[in-house]
ZAMARGU-4260 file (C-alpha; in steps of 0.2 Angstrom, whole numbers, plus 5000, padded with zeros to 4 digits):
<rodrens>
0) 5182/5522/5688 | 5182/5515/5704 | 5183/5500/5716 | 5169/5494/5724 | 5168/5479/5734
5) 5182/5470/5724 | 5173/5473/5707 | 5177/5487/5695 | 5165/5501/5691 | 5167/5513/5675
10) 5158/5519/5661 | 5166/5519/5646 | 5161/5529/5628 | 5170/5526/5612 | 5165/5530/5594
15) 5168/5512/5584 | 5183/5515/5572 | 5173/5508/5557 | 5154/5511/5560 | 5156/5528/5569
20) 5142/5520/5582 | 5145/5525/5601 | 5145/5512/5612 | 5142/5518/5628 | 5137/5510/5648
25) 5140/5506/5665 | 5150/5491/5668 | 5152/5482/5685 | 5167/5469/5685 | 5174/5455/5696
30) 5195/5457/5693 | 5197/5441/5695 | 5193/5423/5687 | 5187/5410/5697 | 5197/5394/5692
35) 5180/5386/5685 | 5178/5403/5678 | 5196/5401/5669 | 5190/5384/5664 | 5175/5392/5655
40) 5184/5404/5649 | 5198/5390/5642 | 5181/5382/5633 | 5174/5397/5627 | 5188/5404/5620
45) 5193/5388/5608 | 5175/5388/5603 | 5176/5406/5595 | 5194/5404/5588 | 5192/5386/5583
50) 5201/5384/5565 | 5211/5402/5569 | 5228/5398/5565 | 5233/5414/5559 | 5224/5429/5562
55) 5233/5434/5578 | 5220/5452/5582 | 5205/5439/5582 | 5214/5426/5595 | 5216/5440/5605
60) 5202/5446/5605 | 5194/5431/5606 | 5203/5428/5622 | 5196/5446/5626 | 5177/5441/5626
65) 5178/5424/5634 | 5187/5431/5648 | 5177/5448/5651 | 5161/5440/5649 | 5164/5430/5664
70) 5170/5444/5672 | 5155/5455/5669 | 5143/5456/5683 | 5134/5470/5672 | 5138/5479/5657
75) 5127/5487/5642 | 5116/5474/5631 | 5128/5478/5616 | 5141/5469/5628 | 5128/5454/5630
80) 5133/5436/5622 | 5120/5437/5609 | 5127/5451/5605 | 5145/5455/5606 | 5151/5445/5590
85) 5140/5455/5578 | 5152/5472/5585 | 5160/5479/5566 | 5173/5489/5578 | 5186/5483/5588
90) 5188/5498/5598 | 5174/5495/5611 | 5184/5479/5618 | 5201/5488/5618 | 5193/5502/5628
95) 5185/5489/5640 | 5203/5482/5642 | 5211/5499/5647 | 5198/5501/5658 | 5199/5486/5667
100) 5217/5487/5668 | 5216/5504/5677 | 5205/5496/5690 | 5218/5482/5692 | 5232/5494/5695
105) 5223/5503/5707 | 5220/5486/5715 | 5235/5481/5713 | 5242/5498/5726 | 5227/5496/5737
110) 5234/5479/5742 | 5251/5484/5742 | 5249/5498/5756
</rodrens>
């Protein structure tokens, strides 16, 4: 993991919880949302949890893939739009998450020096 330029760097390998797959590569993340970003986001997001009025793992991680697919600059082609709602594992997006998160506290104590 690191910080380069303002963007998040890290690999990340995790074996899918139901499939056993790895999914595996290099991701290069903007921390932030632009706010037209955040308004794409906003429309992507109620377009993959439109009718979702209960299943609360779904809406979040629905929330996940609209936001961190605006944030990717670069990330593996399992990560890619067309292919990201086809994943059978959950565990690929909550790795991505902690990852991200990582890179956002250590920005978060680079600024704060």
């Amino acid at each position: 993991m690191a910080l380069v330029n303002d963007r998040a760097v890290f690999d990340i390998s995790v074996k899918g919880e139901n499939t056993g797959k790895v999914y595996a590569g290099k991701f290069v993340m903007k921390l932030f949302l632009s706010l037209k970003d955040r308004s794409k986001a906003a429309v992507e997001f109620s377009k993959l949890n439109e009718g979702n009025t209960q299943d609360e793992e779904m809406t979040y991680l629905n929330k996940i893939i609209s936001e961190y697919q605006l944030l990717a600059e670069e990330s593996p082609e399992w990560f890619s739009k067309g292919k990201i709602l086809d994943l059978e594992d959950f565990s690929p997006l909550v790795s991505l998450k902690e990852e991200l998160e990582k890179c956002l506290t250590e920005y978060s104590a680079k600024i704060d020096k």
